[in-house]
OpenMM code with the backbone's topology and positions (N, CA, C; nanometers):
from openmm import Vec3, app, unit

residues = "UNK UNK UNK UNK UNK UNK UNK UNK UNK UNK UNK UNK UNK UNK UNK UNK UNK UNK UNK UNK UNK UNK UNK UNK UNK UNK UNK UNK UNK UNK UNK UNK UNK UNK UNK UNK UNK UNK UNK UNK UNK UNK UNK UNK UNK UNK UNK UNK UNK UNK UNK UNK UNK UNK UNK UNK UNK UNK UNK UNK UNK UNK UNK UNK UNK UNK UNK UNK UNK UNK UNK UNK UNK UNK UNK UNK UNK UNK UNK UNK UNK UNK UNK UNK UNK UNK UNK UNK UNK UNK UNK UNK UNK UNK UNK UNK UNK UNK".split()
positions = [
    Vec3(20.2300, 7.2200, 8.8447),
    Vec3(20.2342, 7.3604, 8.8825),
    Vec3(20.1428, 7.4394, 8.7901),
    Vec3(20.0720, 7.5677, 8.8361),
    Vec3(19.9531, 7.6019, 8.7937),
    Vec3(20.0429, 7.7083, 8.7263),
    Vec3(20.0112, 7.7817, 8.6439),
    Vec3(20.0142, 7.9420, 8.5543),
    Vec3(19.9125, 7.9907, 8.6191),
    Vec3(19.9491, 8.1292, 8.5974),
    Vec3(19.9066, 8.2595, 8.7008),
    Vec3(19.7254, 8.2479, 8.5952),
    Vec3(19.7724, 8.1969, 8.4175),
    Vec3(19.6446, 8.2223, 8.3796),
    Vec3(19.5693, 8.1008, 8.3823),
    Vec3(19.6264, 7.9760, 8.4635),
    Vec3(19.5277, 7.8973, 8.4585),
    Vec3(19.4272, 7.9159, 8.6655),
    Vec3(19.4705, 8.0239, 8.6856),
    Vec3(19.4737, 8.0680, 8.8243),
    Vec3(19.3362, 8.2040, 8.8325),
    Vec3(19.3495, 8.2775, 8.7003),
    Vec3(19.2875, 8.3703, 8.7022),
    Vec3(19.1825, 8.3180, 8.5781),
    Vec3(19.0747, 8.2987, 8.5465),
    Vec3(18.9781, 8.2596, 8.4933),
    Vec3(18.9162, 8.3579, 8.3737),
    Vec3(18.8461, 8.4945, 8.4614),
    Vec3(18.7617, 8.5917, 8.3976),
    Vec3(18.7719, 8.7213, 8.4682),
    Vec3(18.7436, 8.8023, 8.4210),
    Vec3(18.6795, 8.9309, 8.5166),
    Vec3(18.5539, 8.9585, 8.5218),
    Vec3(18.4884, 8.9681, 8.6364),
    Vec3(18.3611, 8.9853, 8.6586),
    Vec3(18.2941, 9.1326, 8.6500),
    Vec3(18.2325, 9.1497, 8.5138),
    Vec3(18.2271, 9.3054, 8.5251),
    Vec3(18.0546, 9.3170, 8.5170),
    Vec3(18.0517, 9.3370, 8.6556),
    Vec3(17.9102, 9.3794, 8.7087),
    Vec3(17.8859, 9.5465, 8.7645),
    Vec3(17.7901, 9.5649, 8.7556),
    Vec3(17.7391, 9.6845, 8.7875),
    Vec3(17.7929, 9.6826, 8.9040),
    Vec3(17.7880, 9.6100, 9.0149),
    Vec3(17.8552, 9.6507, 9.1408),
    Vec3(17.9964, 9.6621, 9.1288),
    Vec3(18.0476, 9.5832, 9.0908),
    Vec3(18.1921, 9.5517, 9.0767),
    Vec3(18.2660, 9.6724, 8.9946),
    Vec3(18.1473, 9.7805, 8.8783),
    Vec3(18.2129, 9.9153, 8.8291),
    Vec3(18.2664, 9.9901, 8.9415),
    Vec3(18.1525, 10.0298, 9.0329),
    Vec3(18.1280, 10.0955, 9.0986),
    Vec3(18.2466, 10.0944, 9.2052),
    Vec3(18.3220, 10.0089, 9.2015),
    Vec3(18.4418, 9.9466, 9.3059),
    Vec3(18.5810, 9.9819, 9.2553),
    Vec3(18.5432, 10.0311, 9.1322),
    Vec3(18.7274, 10.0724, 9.0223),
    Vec3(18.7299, 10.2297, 9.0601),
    Vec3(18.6843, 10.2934, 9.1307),
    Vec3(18.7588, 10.4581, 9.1856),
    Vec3(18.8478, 10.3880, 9.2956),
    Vec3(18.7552, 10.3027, 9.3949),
    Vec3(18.8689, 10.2585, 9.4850),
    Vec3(18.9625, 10.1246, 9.4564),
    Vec3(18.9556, 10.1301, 9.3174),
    Vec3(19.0812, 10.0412, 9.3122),
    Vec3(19.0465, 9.8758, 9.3525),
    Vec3(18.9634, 9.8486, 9.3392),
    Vec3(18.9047, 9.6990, 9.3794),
    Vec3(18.8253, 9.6487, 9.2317),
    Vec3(18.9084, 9.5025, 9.2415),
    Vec3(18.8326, 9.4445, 9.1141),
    Vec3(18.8055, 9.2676, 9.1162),
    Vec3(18.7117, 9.2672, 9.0140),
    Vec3(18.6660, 9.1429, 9.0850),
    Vec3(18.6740, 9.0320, 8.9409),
    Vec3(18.7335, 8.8708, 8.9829),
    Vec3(18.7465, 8.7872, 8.9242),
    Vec3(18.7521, 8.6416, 8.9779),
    Vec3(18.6482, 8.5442, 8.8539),
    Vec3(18.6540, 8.4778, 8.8769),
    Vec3(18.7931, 8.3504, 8.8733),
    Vec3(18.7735, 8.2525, 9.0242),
    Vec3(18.9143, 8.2178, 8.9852),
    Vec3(18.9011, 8.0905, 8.9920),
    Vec3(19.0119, 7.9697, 8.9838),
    Vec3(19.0091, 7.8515, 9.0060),
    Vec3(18.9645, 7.8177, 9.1656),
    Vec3(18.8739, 7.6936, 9.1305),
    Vec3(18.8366, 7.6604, 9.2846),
    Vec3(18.9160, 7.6074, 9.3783),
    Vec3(19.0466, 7.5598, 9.3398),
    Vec3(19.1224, 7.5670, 9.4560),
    Vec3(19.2184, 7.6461, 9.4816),
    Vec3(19.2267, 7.7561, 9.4212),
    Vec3(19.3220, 7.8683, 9.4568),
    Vec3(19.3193, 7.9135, 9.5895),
    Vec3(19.4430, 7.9406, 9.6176),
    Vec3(19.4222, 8.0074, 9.7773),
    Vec3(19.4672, 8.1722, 9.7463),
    Vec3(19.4263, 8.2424, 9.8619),
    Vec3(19.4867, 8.3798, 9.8715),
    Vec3(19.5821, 8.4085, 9.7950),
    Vec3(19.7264, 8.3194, 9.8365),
    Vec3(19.8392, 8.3797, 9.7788),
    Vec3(19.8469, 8.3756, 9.6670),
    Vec3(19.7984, 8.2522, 9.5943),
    Vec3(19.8394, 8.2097, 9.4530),
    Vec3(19.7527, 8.3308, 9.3999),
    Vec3(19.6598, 8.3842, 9.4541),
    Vec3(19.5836, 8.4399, 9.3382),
    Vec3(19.6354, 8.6100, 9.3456),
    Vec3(19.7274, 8.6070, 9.4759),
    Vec3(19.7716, 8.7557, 9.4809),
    Vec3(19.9297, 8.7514, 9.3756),
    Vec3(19.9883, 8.6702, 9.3843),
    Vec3(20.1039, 8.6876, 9.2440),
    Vec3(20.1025, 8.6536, 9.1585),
    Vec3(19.8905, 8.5904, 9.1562),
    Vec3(19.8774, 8.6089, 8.9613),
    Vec3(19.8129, 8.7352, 8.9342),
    Vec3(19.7603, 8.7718, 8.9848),
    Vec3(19.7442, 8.9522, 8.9331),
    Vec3(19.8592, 9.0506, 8.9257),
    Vec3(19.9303, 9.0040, 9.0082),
    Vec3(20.0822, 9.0770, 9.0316),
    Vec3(20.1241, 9.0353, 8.8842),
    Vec3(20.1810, 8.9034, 8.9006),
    Vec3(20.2112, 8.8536, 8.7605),
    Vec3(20.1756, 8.9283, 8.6111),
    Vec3(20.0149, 8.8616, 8.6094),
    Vec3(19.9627, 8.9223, 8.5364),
    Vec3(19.9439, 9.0973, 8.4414),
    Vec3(19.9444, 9.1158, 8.5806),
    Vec3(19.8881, 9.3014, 8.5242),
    Vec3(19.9838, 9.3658, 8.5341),
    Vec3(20.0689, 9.3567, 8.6510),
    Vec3(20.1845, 9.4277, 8.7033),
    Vec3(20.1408, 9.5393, 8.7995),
    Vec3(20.0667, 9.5184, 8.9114),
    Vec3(20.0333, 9.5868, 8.9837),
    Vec3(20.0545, 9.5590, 9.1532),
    Vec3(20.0580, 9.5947, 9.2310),
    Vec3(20.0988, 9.5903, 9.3485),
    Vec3(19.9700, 9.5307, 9.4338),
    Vec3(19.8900, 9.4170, 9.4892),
    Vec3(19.7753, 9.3488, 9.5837),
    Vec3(19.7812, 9.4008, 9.7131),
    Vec3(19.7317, 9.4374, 9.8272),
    Vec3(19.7155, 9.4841, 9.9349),
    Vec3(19.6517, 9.3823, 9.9836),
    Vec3(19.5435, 9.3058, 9.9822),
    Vec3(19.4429, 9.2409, 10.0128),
    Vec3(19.3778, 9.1885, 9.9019),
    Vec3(19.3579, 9.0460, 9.9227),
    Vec3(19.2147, 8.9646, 9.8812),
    Vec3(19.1269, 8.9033, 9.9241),
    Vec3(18.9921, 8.9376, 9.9046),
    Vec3(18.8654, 8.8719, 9.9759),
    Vec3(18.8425, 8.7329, 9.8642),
    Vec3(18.7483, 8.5795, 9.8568),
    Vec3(18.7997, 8.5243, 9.7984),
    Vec3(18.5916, 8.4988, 9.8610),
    Vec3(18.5243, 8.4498, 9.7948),
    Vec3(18.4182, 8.3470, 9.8314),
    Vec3(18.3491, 8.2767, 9.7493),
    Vec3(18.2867, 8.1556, 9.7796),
    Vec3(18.2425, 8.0437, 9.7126),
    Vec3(18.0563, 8.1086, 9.6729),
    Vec3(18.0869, 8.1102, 9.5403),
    Vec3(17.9502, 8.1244, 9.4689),
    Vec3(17.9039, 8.0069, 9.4112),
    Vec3(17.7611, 7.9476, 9.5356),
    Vec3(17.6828, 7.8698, 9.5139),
    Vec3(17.6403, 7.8056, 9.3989),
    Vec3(17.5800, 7.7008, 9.3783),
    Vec3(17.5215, 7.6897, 9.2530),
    Vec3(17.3691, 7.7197, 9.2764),
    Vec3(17.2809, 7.7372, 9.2036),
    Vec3(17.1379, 7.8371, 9.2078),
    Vec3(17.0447, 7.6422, 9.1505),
    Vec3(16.9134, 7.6491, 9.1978),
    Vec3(16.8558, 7.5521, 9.0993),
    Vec3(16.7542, 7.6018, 8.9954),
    Vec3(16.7890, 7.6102, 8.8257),
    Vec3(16.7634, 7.6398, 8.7324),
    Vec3(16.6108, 7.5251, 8.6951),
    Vec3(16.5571, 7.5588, 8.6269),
    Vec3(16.4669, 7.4785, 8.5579),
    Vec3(16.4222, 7.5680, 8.4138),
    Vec3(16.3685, 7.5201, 8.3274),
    Vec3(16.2927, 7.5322, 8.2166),
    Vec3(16.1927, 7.4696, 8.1920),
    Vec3(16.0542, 7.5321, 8.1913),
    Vec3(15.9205, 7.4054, 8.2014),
    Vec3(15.9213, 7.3768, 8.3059),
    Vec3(15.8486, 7.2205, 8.3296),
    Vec3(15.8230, 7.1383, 8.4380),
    Vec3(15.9776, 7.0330, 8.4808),
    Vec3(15.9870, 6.9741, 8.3483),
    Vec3(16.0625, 6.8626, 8.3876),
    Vec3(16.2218, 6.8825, 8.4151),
    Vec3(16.3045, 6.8680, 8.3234),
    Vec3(16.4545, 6.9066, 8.3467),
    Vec3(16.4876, 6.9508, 8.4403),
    Vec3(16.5120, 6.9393, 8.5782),
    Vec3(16.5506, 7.0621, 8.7063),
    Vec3(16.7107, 7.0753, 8.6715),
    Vec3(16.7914, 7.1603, 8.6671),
    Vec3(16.9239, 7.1763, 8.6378),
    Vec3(16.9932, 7.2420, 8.7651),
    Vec3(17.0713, 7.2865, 8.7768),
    Vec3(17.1854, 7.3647, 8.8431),
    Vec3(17.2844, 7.4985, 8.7865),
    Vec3(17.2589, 7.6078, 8.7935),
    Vec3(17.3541, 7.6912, 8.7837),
    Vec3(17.5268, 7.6135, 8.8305),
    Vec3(17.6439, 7.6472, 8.7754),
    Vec3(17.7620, 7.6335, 8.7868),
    Vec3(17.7963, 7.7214, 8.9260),
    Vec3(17.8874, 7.6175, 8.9913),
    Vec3(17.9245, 7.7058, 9.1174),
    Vec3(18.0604, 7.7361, 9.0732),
    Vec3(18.1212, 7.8147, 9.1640),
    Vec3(18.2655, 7.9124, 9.1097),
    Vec3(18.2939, 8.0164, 9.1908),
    Vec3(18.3947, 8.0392, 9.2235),
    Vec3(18.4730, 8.0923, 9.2980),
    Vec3(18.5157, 8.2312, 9.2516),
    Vec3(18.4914, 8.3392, 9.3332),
    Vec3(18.5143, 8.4568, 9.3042),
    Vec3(18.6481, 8.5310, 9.4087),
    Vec3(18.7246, 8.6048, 9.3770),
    Vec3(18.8345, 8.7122, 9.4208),
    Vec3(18.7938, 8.8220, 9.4002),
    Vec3(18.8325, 8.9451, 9.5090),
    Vec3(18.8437, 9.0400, 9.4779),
    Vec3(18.8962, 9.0838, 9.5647),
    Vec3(18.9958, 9.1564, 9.4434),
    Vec3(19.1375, 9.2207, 9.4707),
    Vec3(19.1505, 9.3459, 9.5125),
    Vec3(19.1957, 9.4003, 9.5668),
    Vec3(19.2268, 9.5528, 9.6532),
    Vec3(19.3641, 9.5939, 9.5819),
    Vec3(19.3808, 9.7045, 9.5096),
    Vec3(19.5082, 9.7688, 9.4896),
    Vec3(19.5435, 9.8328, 9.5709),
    Vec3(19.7184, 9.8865, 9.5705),
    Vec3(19.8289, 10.0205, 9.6799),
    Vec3(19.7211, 10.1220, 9.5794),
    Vec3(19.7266, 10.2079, 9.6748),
    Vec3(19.7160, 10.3576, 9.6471),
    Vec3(19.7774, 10.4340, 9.4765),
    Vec3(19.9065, 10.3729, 9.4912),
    Vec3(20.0322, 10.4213, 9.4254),
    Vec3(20.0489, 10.2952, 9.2661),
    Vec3(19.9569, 10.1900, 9.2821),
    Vec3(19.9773, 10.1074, 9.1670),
    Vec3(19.8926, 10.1530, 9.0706),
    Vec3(19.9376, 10.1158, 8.9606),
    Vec3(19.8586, 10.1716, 8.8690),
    Vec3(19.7612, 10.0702, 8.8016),
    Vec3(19.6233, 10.1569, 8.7680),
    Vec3(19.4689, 10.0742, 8.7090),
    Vec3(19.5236, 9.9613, 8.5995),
    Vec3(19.4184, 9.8742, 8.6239),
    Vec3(19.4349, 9.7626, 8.5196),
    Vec3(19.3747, 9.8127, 8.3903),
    Vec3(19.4078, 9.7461, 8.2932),
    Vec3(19.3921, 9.8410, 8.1326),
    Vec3(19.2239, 9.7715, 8.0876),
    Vec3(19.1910, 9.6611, 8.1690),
    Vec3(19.0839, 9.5567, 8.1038),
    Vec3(18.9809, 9.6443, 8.1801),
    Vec3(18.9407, 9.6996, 8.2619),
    Vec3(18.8429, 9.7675, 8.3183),
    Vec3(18.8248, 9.9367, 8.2511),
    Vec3(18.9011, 9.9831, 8.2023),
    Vec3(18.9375, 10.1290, 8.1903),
    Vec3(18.8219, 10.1562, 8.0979),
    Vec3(18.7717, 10.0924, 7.9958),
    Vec3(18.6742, 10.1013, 7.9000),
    Vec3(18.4911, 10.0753, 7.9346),
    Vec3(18.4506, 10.0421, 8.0778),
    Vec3(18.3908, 10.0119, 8.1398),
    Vec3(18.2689, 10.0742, 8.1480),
    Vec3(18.3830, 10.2150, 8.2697),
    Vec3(18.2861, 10.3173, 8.2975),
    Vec3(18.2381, 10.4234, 8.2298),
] * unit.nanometer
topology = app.Topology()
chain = topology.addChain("A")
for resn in residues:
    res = topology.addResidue(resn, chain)
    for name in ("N", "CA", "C"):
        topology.addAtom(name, app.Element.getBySymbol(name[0]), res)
């Protein structure tokens, strides 16, 4: 059985992803086999906030190189993002952001 924090990974704090905390949407990376639910009562868990919706999609791996020879791979990984109620209150890890 998984923990909510071996479920929730990172928070992804990108310029787009600021821009998404007036409406209450935040974005993290999660385990690759998490499904919807698990990852909606580890933020619940976690933060103590109320989930409405989660969007969930598979971020590719990219092909990296340096020089000629070595061809590498960017890491692929799985991203969430979470939708808050109206009425729940902001997560404390984003508040310092904007």
């Amino acid at each position: 059985m998984k923990t909510a924090y071996d479920i929730i990974i990172r928070p992804i704090i990108t310029e787009q992803s600021m821009e998404d905390l007036d409406i209450k949407k935040y974005a993290f990376e999660v385990a690759k086999d998490a499904n919807k639910i698990e990852i909606k009562k580890a933020i619940e868990e976690i933060f103590g906030v109320t989930v409405i919706k989660v969007t969930t999609t598979h971020v590719r791996a990219k092909s990296k190189r340096q020089g000629a020879y070595p061809m590498g791979k960017t890491a692929a990984w799985k991203k969430a993002v979470v939708k808050l109620s109206a009425d729940s209150k902001n997560i404390e890890l984003f508040e310092g952001m904007v």
